[in-house]
C-alpha positions as CSV (number, residue, x, y, z in Angstrom):
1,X,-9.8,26.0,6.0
2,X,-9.8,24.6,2.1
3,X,-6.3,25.8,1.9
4,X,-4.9,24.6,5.0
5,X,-6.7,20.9,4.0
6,X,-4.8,21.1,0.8
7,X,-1.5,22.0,2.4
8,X,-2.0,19.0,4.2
9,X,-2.4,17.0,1.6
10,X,-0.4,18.3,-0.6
11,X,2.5,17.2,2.6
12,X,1.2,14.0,3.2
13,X,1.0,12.9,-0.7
14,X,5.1,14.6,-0.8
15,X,5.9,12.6,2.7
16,X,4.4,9.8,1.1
17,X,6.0,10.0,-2.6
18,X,9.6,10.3,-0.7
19,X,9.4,7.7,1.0
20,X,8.0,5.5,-2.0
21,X,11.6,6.6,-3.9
22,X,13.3,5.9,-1.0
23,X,11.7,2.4,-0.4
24,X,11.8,1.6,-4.2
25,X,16.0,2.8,-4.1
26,X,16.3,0.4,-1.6
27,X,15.1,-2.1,-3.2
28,X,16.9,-2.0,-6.7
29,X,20.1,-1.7,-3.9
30,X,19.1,-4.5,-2.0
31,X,18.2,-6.8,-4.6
32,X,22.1,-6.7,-5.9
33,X,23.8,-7.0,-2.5
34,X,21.5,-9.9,-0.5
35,X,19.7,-13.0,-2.1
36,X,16.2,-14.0,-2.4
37,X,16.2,-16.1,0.6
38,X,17.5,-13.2,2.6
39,X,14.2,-11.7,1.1
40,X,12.2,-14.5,2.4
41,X,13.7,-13.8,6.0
42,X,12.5,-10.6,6.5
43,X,9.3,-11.0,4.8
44,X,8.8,-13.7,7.3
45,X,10.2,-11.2,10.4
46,X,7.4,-8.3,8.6
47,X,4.2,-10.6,9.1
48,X,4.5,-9.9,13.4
49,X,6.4,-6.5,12.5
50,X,3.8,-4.9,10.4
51,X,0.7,-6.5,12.2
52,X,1.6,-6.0,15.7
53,X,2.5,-2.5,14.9
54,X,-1.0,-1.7,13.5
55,X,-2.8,-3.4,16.5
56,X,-0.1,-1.4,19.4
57,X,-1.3,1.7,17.7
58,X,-5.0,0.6,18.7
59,X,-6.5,3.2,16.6
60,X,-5.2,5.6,18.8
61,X,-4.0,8.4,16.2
62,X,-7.5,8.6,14.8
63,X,-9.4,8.8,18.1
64,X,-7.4,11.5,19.5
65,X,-7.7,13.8,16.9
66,X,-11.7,14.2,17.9
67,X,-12.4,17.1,20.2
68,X,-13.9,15.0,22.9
69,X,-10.6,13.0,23.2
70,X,-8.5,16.4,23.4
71,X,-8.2,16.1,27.3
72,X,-5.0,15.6,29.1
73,X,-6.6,12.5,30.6
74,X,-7.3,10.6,27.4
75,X,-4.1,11.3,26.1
76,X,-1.9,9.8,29.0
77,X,-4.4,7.2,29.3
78,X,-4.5,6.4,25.5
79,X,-0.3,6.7,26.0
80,X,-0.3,3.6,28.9
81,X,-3.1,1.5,26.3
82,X,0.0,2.0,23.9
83,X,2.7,1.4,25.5
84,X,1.2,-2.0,27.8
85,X,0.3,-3.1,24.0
86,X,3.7,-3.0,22.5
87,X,5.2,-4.1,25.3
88,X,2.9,-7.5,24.9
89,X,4.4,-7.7,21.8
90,X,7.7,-7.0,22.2
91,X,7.6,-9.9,24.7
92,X,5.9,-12.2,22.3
93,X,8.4,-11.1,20.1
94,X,11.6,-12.3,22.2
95,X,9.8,-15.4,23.6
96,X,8.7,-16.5,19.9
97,X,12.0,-16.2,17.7
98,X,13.6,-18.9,18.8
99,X,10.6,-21.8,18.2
100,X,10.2,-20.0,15.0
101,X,13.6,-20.0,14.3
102,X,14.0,-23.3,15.0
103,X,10.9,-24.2,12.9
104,X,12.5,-22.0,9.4
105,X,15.9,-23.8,10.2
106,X,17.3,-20.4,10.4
107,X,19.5,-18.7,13.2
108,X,19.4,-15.7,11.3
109,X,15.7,-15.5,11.3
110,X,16.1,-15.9,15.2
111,X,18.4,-13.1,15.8
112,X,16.0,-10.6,13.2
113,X,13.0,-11.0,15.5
114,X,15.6,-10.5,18.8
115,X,16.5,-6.9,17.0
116,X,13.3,-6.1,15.9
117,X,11.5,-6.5,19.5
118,X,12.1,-3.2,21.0
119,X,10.4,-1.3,17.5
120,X,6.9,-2.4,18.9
121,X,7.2,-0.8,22.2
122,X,9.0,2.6,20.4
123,X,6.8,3.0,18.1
124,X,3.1,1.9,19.7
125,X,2.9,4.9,22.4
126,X,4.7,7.3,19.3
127,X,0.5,7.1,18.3
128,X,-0.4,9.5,20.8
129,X,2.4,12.1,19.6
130,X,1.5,11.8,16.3
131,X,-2.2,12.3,17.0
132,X,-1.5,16.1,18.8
133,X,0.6,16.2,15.6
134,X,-2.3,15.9,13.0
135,X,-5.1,17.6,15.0
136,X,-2.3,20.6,14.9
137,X,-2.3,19.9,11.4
138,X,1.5,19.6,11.4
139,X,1.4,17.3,8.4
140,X,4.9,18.9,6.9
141,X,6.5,17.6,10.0
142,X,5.0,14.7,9.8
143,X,6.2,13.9,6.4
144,X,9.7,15.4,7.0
145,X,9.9,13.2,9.5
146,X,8.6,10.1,7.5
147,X,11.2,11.0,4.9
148,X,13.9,11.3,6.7
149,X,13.8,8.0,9.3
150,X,13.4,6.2,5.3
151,X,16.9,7.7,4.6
152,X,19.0,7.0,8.2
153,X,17.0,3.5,7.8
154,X,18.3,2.9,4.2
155,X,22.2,4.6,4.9
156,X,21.9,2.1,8.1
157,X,21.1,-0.8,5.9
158,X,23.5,-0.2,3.1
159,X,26.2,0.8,6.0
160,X,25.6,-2.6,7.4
161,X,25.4,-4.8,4.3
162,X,28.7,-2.9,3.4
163,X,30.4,-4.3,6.7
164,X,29.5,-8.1,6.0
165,X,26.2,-8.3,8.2
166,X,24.0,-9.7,5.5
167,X,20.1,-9.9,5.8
168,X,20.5,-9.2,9.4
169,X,21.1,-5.4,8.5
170,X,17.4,-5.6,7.5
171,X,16.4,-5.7,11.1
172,X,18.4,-3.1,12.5
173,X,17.3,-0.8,9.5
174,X,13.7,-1.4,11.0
175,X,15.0,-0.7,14.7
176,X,17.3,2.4,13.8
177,X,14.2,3.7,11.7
178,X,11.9,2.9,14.4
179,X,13.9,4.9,17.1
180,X,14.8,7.5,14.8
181,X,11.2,8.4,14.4
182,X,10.6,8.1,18.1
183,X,12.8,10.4,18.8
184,X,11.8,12.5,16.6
185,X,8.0,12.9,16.8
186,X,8.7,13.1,20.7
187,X,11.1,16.2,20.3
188,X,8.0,17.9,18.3
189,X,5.4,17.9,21.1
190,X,5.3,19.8,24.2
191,X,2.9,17.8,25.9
192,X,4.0,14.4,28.0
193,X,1.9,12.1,29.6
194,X,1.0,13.1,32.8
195,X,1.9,10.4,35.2
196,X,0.1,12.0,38.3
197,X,-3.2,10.7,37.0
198,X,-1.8,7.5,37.9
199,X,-2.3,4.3,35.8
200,X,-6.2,4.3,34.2
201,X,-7.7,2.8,31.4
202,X,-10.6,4.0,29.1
203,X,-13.2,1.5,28.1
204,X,-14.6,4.5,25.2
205,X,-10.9,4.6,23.6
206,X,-10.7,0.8,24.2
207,X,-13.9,-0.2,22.4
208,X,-14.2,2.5,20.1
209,X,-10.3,2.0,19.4
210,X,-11.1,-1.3,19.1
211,X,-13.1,-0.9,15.8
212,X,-10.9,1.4,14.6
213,X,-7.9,-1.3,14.5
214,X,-9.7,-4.3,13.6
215,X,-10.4,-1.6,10.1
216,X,-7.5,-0.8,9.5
217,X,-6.0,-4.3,10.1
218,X,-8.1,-6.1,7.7
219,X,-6.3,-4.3,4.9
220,X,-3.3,-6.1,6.3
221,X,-4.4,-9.4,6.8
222,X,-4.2,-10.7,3.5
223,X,-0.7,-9.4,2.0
224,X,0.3,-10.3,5.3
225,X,-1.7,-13.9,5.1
226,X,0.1,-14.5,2.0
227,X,3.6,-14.4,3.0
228,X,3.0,-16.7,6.0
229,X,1.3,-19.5,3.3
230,X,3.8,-18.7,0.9
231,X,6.7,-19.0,3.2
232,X,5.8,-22.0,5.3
233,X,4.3,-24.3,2.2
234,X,7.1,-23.1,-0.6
235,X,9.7,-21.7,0.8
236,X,11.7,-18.5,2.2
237,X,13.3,-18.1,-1.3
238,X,9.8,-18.1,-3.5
239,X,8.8,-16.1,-0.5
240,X,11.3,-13.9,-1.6
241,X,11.2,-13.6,-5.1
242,X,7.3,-12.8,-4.6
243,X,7.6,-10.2,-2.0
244,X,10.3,-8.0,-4.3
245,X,7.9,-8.9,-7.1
246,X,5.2,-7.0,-4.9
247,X,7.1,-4.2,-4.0
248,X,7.7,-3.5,-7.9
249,X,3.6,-3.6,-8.6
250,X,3.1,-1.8,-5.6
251,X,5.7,1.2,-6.1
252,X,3.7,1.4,-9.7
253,X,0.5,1.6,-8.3
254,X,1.0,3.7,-5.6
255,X,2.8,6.6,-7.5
256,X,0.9,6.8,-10.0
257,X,-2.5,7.0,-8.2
258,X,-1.3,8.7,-4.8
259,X,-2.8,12.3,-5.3
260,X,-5.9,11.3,-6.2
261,X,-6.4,8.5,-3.1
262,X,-5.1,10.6,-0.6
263,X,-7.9,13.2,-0.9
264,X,-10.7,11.4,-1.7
265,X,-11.4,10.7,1.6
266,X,-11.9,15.0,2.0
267,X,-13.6,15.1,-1.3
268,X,-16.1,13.0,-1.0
269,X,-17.0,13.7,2.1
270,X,-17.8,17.1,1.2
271,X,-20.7,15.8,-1.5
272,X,-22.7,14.0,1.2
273,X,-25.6,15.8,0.4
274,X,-25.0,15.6,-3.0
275,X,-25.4,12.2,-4.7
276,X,-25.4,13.1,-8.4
277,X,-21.8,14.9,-7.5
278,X,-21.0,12.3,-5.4
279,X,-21.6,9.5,-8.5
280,X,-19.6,12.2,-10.7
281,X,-16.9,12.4,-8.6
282,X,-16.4,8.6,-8.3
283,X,-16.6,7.7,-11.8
284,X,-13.9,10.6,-12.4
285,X,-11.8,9.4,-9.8
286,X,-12.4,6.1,-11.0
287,X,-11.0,6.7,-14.5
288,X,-8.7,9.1,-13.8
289,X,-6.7,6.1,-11.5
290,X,-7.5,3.4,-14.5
291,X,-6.4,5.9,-17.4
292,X,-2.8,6.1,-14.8
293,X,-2.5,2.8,-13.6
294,X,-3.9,0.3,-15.9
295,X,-1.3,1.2,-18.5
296,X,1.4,1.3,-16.1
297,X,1.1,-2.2,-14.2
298,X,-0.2,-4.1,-17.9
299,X,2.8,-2.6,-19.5
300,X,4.8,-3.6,-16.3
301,X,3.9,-7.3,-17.2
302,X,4.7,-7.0,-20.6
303,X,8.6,-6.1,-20.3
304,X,8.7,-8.0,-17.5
305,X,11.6,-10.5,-18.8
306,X,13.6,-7.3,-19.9
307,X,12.8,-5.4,-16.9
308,X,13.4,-7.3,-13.9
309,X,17.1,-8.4,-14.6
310,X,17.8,-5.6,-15.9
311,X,16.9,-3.2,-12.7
312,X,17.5,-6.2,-10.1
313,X,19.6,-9.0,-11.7
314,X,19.6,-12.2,-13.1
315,X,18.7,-13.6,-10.2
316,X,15.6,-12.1,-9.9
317,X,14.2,-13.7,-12.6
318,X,12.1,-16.2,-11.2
319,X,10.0,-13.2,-10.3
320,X,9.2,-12.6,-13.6
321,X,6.4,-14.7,-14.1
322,X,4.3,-13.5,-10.8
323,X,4.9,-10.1,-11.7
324,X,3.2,-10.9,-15.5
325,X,0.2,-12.3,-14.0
326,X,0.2,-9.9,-10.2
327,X,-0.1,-7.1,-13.4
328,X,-3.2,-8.2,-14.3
329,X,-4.7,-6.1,-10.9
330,X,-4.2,-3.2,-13.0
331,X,-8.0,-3.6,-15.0
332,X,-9.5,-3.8,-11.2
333,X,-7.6,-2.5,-8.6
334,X,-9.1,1.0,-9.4
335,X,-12.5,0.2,-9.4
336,X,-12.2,-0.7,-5.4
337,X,-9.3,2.3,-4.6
338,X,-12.6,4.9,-3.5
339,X,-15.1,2.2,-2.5
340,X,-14.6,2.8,1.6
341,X,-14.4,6.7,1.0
342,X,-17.6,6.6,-1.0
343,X,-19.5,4.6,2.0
344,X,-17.8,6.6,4.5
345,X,-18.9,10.1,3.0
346,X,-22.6,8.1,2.8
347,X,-23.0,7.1,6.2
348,X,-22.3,3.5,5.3
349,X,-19.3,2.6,7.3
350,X,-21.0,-0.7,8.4
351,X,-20.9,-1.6,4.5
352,X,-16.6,-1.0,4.8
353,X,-16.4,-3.7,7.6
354,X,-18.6,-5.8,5.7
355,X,-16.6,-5.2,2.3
356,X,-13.4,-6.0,4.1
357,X,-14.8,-9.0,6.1
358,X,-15.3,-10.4,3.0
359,X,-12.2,-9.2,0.9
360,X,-10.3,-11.5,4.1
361,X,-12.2,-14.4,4.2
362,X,-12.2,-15.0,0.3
363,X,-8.1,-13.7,0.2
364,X,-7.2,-16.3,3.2
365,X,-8.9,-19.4,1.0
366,X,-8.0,-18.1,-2.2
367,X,-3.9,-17.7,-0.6
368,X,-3.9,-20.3,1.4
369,X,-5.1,-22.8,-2.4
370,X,-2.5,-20.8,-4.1
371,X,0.1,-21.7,-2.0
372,X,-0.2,-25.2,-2.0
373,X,0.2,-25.6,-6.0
374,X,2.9,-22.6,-6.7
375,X,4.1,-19.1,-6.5
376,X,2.4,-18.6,-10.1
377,X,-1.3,-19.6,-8.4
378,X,-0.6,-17.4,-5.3
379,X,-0.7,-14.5,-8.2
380,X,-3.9,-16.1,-10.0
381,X,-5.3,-15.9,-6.3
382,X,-4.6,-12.0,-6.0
383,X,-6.3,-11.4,-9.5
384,X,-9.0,-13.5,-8.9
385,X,-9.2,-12.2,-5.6
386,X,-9.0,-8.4,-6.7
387,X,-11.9,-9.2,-9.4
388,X,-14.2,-10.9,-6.9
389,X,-14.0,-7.4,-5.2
390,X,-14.6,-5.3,-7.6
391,X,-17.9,-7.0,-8.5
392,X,-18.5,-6.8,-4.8
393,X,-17.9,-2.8,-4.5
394,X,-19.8,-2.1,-7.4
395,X,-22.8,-4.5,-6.5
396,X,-23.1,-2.0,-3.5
397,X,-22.4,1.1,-5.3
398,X,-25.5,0.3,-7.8
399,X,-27.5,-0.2,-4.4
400,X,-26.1,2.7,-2.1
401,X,-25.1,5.6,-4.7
402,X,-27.6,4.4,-7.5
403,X,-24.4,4.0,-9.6
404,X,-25.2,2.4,-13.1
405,X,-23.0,0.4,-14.2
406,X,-23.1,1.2,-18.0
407,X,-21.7,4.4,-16.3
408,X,-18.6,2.8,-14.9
409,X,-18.4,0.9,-18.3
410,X,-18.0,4.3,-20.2
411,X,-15.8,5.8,-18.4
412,X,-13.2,3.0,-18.0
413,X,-13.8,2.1,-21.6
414,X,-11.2,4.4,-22.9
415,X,-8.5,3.1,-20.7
416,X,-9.4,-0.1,-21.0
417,X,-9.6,-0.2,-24.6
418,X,-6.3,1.7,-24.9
419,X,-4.4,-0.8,-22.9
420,X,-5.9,-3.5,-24.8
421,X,-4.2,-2.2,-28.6
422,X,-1.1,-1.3,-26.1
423,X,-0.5,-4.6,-25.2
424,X,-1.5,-6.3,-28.5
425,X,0.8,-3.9,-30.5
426,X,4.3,-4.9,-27.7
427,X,3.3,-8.7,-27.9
428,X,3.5,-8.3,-31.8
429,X,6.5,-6.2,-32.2
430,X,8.1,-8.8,-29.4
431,X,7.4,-11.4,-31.8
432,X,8.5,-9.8,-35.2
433,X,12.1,-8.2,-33.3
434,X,12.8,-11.8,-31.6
435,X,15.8,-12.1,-29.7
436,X,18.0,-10.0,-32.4
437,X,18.3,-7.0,-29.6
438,X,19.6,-6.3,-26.7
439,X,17.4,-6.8,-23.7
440,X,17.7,-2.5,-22.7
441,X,17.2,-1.7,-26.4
442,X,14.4,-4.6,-26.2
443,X,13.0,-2.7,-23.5
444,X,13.1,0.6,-24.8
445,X,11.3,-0.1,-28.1
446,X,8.8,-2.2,-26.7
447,X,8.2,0.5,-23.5
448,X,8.2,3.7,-26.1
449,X,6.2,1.7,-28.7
450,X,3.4,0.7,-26.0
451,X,3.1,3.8,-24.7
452,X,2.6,5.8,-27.9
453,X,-0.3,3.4,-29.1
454,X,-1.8,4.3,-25.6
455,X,-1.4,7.9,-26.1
456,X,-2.9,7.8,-29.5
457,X,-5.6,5.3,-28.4
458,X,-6.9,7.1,-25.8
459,X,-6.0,11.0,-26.5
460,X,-6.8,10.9,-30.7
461,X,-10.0,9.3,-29.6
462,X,-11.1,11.5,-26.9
463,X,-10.1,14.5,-29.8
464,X,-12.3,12.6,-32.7
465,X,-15.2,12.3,-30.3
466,X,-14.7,8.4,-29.7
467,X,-16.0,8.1,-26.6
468,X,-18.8,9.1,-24.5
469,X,-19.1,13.2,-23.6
470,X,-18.8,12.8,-20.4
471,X,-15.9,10.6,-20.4
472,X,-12.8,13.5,-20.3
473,X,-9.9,12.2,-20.1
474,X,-7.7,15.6,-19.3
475,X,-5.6,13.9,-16.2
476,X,-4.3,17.8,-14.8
477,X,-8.4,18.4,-15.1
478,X,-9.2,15.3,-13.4
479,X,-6.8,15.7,-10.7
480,X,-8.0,19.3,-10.1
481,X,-11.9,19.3,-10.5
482,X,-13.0,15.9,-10.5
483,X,-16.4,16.4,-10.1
484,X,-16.6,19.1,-12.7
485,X,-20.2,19.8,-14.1
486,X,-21.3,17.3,-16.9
C-alpha cells in the first residue's frame, strides 16, 4: 500500500511539474508575441473560467472516491449534478459576454467568453471519470493526460498567434485543451452513465458536495477577487502586467516546494495519533519549504529589473515593481503551505473553513483598498495579507498541536537569516558594480553571488553547529524522512 501511495505521488508531483514547464514556456512565449492588455483580457475571461469550473466539478471527484459512493447510481447521478451545472454556466457564459464586453469596451473580450462557453459543460461531468480514475489509482494517466492537453493547448496557442488571431488564440487554447482532455479521460473508463435510471438527484452528494466546493473555492476567491478589482478600477493593461508578474512568483513557488505539499496531506495523516511526530513533521516540513522557497522568491525580487526584460521584454517592465514587493510572500507563504493538512490529520477540519473564511474576507478588503491606489498596493495587500495569515495558522497551531513558537522560530531561523546576508550582500554589490555591466552579466553576478552567501550562510553554519540541533537542514533528508527522530 506505502508503495503504491508513493507511486502516486510520485505521478501526480511529475504530472504536476510538466505542466508547470509547460505553463511557465508559454508564458516566456506569450509574453513576446501578445501585449499586456491582451493579458488583461484573458485574465478578465479566467475569473468565470476558473471559478465556474471549480463550482461544476461540485466536489464531485473527492466524493466518489469513498466506498459508499462506488455505486452505479451515484455515479450517473453525480454525472447529471455535473453536467446541469456546467451547462448553467455555459449559458451564463453566452448570455454575459456581450454586457461585459460592452462594459471593458472590448469586442475581443466578447468573442473569448463566446469560445470559452462550451469548456464548462466538457469539463464539469469529466469529474466523475476522473473520480473512477483516482480511486483506481491511475494517477500516471492522470498526469499523462494533464501533460499532454498542456502541450496541444500551447502548439494550439502558438499555431494561432502565428496565423494573426491575437489574444483570441488564448481562448481557443482553453477550449481545445478542455476537449482534448475530455476526450481523453472518457476513452480511459469503461464505465458510462447509466441513463436507465432515469434523471435523479442526490441530496447526500449535493450537501456533502456542497461543502466540499465551497473548500476548495475559497482558495480561489481571492486571486480571483484580485483580478476583477484590479481590472475594473485600473485597467486591463496593469491587470496584465500583474497577472504575468503572478505567474513568475507562482512558477517559483510551486517548483520548488511541490514534493513536499503534495504528500503532506498522506503524511500527516498517518501521525494522528502521534502529536509529538506530528509537531516534528510540521516544523521539518515547514523549514524544509522556507530553506527552498524563501531564497528563491527574495532573490527573484532582487534581479527583478535584470530579470523580467530579459526573459519577457521591455515591455514587461512595469511588472517589475509588483514582482519586488509580491516576493516578499517568500518569509510567510511557508508557514501557512501545511496548515489545512495539519487540521485535517487532527480532526479539525471545522478550523480549515474557518481559516479560509477569514483568509477571504481580509483578502477581499485588503484587494479591493489596493486596487483603488495602484498596482504597487494591490502587492502590499498580498503581503500583508499573507502575514495576517500566518499569525492566524500559527495562533491555532500553538492551540491545536501545542506548537511552540520559539520552535517555529528555530527552525526557520537558518533560512531566514541566510536570506537576510543574501539579499544584503546583492543590494551592495548592485550598488558598488552600478550600471557599468550588461544587464545578463548583471544578472549573473548578482544571482551566483546571492546564492553562494546563502549556501555558505546556511550550510557552514549548520556544519560549525550555528544553529539549534534539531534544526537539520539536509534538504534530500528532509524530503525523505521528515519526521526523523530528534
Amino acid at each position: 500500500m506505502q508503495s503504491r501511495i508513493a507511486r502516486a505521488a510520485a505521478w501526480s508531483i511529475g504530472g504536476s511539474g510538466a505542466q508547470y514547464l509547460v505553463s511557465f514556456l508559454l508564458l516566456v512565449y506569450l509574453a513576446h508575441a501578445l501585449e499586456p492588455r491582451d493579458f488583461g483580457l484573458i485574465a478578465t475571461v479566467s475569473i468565470g473560467l476558473d471559478l465556474g469550473t471549480r463550482m461544476a466539478r461540485w466536489g464531485q471527484v473527492e466524493l466518489l472516491q469513498q466506498a459508499r459512493y462506488r455505486t452505479d447510481q451515484a455515479r450517473t447521478q453525480s454525472f447529471q449534478l455535473s453536467l446541469a451545472i456546467g451547462g448553467l454556466f455555459m449559458l451564463l457564459f453566452l448570455v454575459t459576454a456581450r454586457p461585459i464586453g460592452a462594459a471593458y469596451h472590448s469586442a475581443e473580450l466578447e468573442r473569448m467568453m463566446l469560445i470559452c462557453a462550451p469548456v464548462f459543460l466538457l469539463s464539469a461531468p469529466g469529474a466523475t471519470a476522473e473520480a473512477l480514475l483516482r480511486s483506481e489509482f491511475r494517477f500516471n494517466l492522470i498526469a499523462v493526460r494533464n501533460s499532454v492537453t498542456s502541450i496541444v493547448g500551447a502548439g494550439c496557442a502558438i499555431i494561432l498567434i502565428y496565423l494573426g488571431f491575437g489574444v483570441v488564440a488564448l481562448a481557443a487554447q482553453r477550449l481545445f485543451q478542455a476537449v482534448a482532455a475530455s476526450i481523453w479521460v472518457w476513452s480511459a473508463v469503461k464505465w458510462r452513465p447509466n441513463l436507465r435510471l432515469g434523471v435523479g438527484w442526490s441530496r447526500e452528494l449535493f450537501h456533502e458536495g456542497t461543502h466540499i466546493m465551497l473548500g476548495t473555492l475559497m482558495p480561489l476567491l481571492v486571486p480571483r477577487s484580485i483580478d476583477l478589482f484590479v481590472g475594473a478600477f485600473i485597467g486591463t493593461v496593469q491587470l496584465g502586467l500583474m497577472r504575468v508578474g503572478t505567474r513568475i512568483n507562482d512558477f517559483v513557488g510551486q517548483v520548488v516546494v511541490m514534493p513536499l505539499v503534495s504528500v503532506a496531506n498522506t503524511h500527516l495523516s498517518a501521525l494522528h495519533e502521534d502529536l509529538d511526530g506530528m509537531r516534528r513533521s510540521y516544523l521539518r516540513l515547514t523549514q524544509a519549504s522556507t530553506v527552498l522557497m524563501c531564497p528563491s522568491l527574495i532573490g527573484l525580487s532582487l534581479v527583478a529589473q535584470e530579470a523580467i526584460p530579459i526573459l519577457f521584454g521591455a515591455k514587461w517592465t512595469g511588472a517589475v515593481p509588483f514582482v519586488q514587493v509580491i516576493g516578499l510572500l517568500g518569509f510567510v507563504a511557508p508557514i501557512n503551505y501545511y496548515f489545512a493538512p495539519a487540521m485535517m490529520a487532527l480532526g479539525r477540519s471545522r478550523l480549515v473553513f474557518r481559516q479560509g473564511f477569514v483568509q477571504v474576507a481580509v483578502g477581499l478588503v485588503l484587494a479591493f483598498a489596493g486596487a483603488l491606489i495602484s498596482l504597487l498596493a494591490v502587492a502590499v495587500a498580498n503581503v500583508v495579507r499573507g502575514t495576517i495569515v500566518a499569525v492566524w495558522n500559527l495562533h491555532e497551531l500553538r492551540r491545536a498541536m501545542r506548537l511552540r513558537l520559539r520552535d517555529v522560530a528555530a527552525h526557520l531561523a537558518p533560512p531566514y537569516l541566510g536570506t537576510v546576508a543574501m539579499a544584503a550582500v546583492v543590494l551592495s554589490l548592485r550598488h558598488l558594480i552600478g550600471a557599468d555591466m550588461s544587464a545578463i552579466a548583471r544578472l549573473m553576478l548578482l544571482s551566483g553571488a546571492g546564492a553562494a552567501v546563502y549556501a555558505v550562510i546556511v550550510l557552514v553554519g549548520d556544519r560549525l553547529g550555528l544553529w539549534p540541533r534539531h534544526a537539520g537542514l539536509s534538504i534530500p533528508a528532509m524530503i525523505a524522512r521528515p519526521v526523523a527522530a530528534e
